[in-house]
N, C-alpha and C positions, 0 to 999 in steps of 0.2 A: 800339811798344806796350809798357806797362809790366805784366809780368805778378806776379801778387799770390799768397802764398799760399793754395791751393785750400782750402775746408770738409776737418775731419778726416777725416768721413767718406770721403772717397777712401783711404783708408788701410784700410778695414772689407774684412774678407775675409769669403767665406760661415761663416758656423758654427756649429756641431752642437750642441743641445741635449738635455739629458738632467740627471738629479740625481745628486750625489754624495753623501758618505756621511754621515750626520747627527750622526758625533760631534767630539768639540774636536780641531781640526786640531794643535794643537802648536807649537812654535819647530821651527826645521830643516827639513831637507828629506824628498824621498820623491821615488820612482819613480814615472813611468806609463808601462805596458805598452800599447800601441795595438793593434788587429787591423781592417785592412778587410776586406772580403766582397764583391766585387764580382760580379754580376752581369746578365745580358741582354746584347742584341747591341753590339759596337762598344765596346766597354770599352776605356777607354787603358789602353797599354801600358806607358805612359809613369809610371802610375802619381799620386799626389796630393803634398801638400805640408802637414806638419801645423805647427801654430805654435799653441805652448803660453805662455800669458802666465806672463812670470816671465824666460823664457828667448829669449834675444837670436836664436840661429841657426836658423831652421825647419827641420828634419826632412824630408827626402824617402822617401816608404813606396809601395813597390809596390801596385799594386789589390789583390792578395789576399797580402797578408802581415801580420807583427806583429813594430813594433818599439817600443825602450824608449828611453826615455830616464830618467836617473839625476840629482840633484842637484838636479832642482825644488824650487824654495821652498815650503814647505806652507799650507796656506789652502786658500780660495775662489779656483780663478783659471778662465779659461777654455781651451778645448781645442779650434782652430779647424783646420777640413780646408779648404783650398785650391786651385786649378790643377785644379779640379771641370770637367770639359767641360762642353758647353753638350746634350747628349743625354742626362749623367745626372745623376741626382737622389737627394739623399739620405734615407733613410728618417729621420723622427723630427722634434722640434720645433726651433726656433732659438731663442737658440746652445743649444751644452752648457756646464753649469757642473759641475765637481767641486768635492768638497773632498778634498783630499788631505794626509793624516794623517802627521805628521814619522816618518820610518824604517820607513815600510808603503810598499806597491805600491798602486798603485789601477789595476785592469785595463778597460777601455771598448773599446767596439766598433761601429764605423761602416758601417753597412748602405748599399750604393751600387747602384741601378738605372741601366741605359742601354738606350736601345733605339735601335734603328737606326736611324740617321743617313743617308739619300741622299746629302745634301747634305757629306757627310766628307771634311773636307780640298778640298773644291771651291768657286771661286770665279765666279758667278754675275754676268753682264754683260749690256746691252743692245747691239743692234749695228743699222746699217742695212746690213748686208750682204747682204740680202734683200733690199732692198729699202723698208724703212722698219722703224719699232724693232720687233724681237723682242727674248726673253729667251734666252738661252742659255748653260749651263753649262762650264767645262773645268777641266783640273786644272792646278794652279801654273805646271808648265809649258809649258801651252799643248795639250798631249795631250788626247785623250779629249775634244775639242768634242762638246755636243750641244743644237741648235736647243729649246728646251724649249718655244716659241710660235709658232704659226701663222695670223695673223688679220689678214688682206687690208686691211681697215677698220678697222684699230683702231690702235692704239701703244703700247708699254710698254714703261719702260724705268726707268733707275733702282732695278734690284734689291736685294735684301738680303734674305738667308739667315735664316732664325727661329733661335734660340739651340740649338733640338734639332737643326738643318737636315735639317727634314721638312718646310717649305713655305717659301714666295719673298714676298714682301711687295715690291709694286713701284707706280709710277705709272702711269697708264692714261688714255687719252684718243681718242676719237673719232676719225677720217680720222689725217693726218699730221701732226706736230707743227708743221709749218710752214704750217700753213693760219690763216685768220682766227680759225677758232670756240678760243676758247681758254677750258677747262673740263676741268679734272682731276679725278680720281677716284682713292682707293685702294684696292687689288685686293692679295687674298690667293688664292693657286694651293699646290697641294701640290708636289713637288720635280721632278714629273715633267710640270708644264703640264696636269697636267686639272686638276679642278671651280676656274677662275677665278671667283673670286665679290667683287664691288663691295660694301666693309665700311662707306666712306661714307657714300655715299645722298642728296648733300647738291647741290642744285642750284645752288651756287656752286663757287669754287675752293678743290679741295686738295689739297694736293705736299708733299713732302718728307716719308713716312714713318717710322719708323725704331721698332724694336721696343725692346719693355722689355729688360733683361736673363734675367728667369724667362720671356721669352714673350708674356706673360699681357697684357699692354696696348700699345696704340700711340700713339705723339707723331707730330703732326703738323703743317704749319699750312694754315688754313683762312682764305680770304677772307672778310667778310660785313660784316655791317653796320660792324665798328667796326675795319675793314682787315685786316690781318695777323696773326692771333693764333698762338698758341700752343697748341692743344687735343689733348686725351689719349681716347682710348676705348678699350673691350674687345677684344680678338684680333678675337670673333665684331662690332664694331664697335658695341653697345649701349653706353648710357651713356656719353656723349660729351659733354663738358666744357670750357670753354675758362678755359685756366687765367692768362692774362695778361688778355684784356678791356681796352686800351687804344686809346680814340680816336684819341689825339691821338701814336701811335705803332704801328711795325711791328715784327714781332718774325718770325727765320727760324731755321733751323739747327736743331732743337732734338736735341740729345746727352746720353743718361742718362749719371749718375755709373755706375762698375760695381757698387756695391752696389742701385741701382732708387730709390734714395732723392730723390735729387737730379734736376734736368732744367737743360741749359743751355743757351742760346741767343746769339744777337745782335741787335739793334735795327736800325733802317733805317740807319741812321749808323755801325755797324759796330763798334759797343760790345758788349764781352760783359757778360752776366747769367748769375745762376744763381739756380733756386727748388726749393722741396722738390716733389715728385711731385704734391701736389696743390695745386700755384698761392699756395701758403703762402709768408713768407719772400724775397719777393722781395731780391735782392743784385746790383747793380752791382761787377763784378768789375774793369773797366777806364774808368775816370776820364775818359778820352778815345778818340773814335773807334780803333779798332783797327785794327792793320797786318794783323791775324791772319785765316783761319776757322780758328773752331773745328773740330777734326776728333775722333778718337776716340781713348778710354784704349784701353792694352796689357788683357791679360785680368787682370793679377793689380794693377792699375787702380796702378799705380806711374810710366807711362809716359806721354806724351801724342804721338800723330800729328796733325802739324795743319800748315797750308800758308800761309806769309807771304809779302807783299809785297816783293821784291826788284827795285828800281826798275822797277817798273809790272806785272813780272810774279811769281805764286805759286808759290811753288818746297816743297817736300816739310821737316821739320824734326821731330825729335824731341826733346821737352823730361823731366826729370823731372816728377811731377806736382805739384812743389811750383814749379813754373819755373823750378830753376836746370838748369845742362848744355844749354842750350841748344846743338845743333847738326845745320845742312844735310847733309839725307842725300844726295842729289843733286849733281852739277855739269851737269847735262845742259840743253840749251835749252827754254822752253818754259814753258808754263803747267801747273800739277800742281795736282790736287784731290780730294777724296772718298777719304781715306785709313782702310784698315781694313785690323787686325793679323789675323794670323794666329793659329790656336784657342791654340799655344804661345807665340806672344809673339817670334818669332824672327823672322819677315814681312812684308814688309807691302803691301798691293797697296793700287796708287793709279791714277788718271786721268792720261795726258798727253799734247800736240799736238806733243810734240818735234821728232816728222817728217810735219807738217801736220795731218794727219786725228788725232783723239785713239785712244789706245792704252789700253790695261788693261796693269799692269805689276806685276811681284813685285822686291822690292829687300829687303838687311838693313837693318835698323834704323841698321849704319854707311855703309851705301853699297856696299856690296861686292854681286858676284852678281847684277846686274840683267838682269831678262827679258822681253822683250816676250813677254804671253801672249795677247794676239787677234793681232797680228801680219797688218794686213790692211789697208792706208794707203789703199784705196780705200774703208772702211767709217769709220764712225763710233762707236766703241765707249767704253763706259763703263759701273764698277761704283758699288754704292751705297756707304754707309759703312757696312756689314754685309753687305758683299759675299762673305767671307771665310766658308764653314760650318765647322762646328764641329771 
């Protein structure tokens, strides 16, 4: 597979809107002073990542501190906060523009909410080790399991963690996935397996959910009249859209860009596409059937996880998101799949059968460190592509 420079927009990071100052910026440079405020539960520690246009090296700024930066070019330019978890949110419009005036300060301050996260730092799996698919949670390495579904008659699996990780967005179906009736449905639960609630509704098939980046909508794809689409609806499942509508073709996979803009997918032939969020814009990304799936950006949407053909079998690979740096995370045997980074980008938990029955696994981004975290060769375990909470 020949991979092609991605849309810019992969390169967009979250950022802050606000006005600066109304009079003639100047030749030369000036200072901005930055101050975050962070608070509510589960605040990183870790702190955010500011990146000031003008200026090549971003800024690393603790949750509640104030730092400067010196020698910025004066103008109109923008002031973007970065490496934002997926629990907080920042107060005020999108982006921030200043104007900062040559040999003045110009001082801003970014108001950051988080609220508590269940799902922090844990990686959310289905297993038949019950007995047929439950949902159940543990931590990276394997610690702290807990069965999160209990339901004799039913199946689910294929989780994935909402971007706040305070609910599970997962597939669901009838009896046991190995029986004749085959009809899916997707289901959203809160982090602890109660109020499962059917957001589809839809008396044909739908699989492969997978959340916006704010949240706020779900891609999916849906059987019906015209095959295999592509369709988007609300968290609460309203207003439900199908954004490809092609007869005379199939459409699976579907993965936001990290800014929410973009959606991409592959065709029955195993070509990637990509389109804007609402079915706008369609783009063939790869010229000929693909070696590739597509899998998931890093958080700071610079990185790509995704699992290629290696003589007949899918092996683990991180590429930049422009597709050079190509290279195998893995040497290990086996079929690898459903890869999702970690809330820092350091992570990465994937799907594999290396030792028969499939496994949930954490591994670096170089290969180093790998850990079986279901750990249980008599089950059948497997996370989504947003497996990973925040």
């Amino acid at each position: 597979m020949t991979w092609i420079r991605l849309p810019s927009i992969l390169w967009l990071s979250l950022a802050l809107a606000a006005c600066g100052g109304d009079g003639p910026a100047g030749t030369g440079t000036g200072t901005i002073e930055v101050t975050t405020v962070s608070t509510g539960e589960n605040v990183d520690a870790d702190g955010y990542v500011l990146q000031v246009e003008g200026v090549s090296q971003p800024l690393a700024i603790g949750a509640n501190a104030t730092e400067s930066l010196a020698g910025v070019p004066a103008g109109d330019i923008q002031v973007r906060l970065t490496a934002i978890r997926g629990n907080c949110r920042v107060n005020g419009d999108l982006p921030r523009t200043i104007r900062l005036v040559a040999d003045d300060t110009f001082r801003t301050r970014f108001d950051v909410h988080c609220v508590r996260a269940p799902l922090l730092d844990r990686i959310v799996f289905s297993s038949t080790r019950g007995g047929r698919y439950e949902i159940y949670s543990a931590n990276p390495d394997g610690t702290g399991r807990v069965r999160l579904t209990d339901t004799p008659d039913e199946s689910e699996f294929r989780p994935s963690s909402s971007p706040d990780g305070t609910k599970i967005l997962y597939q669901w179906r009838e009896g046991d996935i190995y029986n004749d009736f085959f009809q899916y449905e997707v289901y959203v639960m809160n982090a602890d397996g109660t109020g499962q609630t059917n957001v589809s509704h839809n008396p044909e098939h739908d699989q492969d959910p997978v959340w916006s980046p704010d949240g706020a909508r779900i891609a999916f794809v849906h059987s019906g009249a015209t095959g295999y689409d592509i369709w988007v609806m609300n968290a609460d499942g309203t207003e439900q859209l199908n954004l490809t509508n092609t007869p005379d073709s199939d459409e699976f996979n579907p993965t936001w860009s990290p800014d929410g803009i973009r959606i991409f997918y592959s065709d029955r032939d195993g070509a990637v596409h990509a389109m804007n969020a609402d079915g706008s814009g369609p783009t063939l990304l790869t010229g000929v059937a693909a070696e590739a799936a597509f899998g998931s950006y890093s958080p700071d949407g610079t990185r790509v996880a995704f699992t290629a053909d290696q003589s007949g079998t899918y092996k683990l690979f991180v590429m930049n998101a422009d597709g050079s740096h190509r290279v195998r995370v893995t040497d290990a045997p086996g079929t690898e799949t459903s890869p999702s980074w970690s809330p820092d980008g350091r992570r990465i938990a994937f799907n594999s059968n290396a030792i028969d029955a499939s496994e949930v696994y954490v591994v670096n981004p170089d290969g180093t460190d790998l850990v079986n975290v279901t750990s249980d060769v008599a089950a059948f375990d497997q996370t989504g592509r947003r497996g990973w909470g925040p």
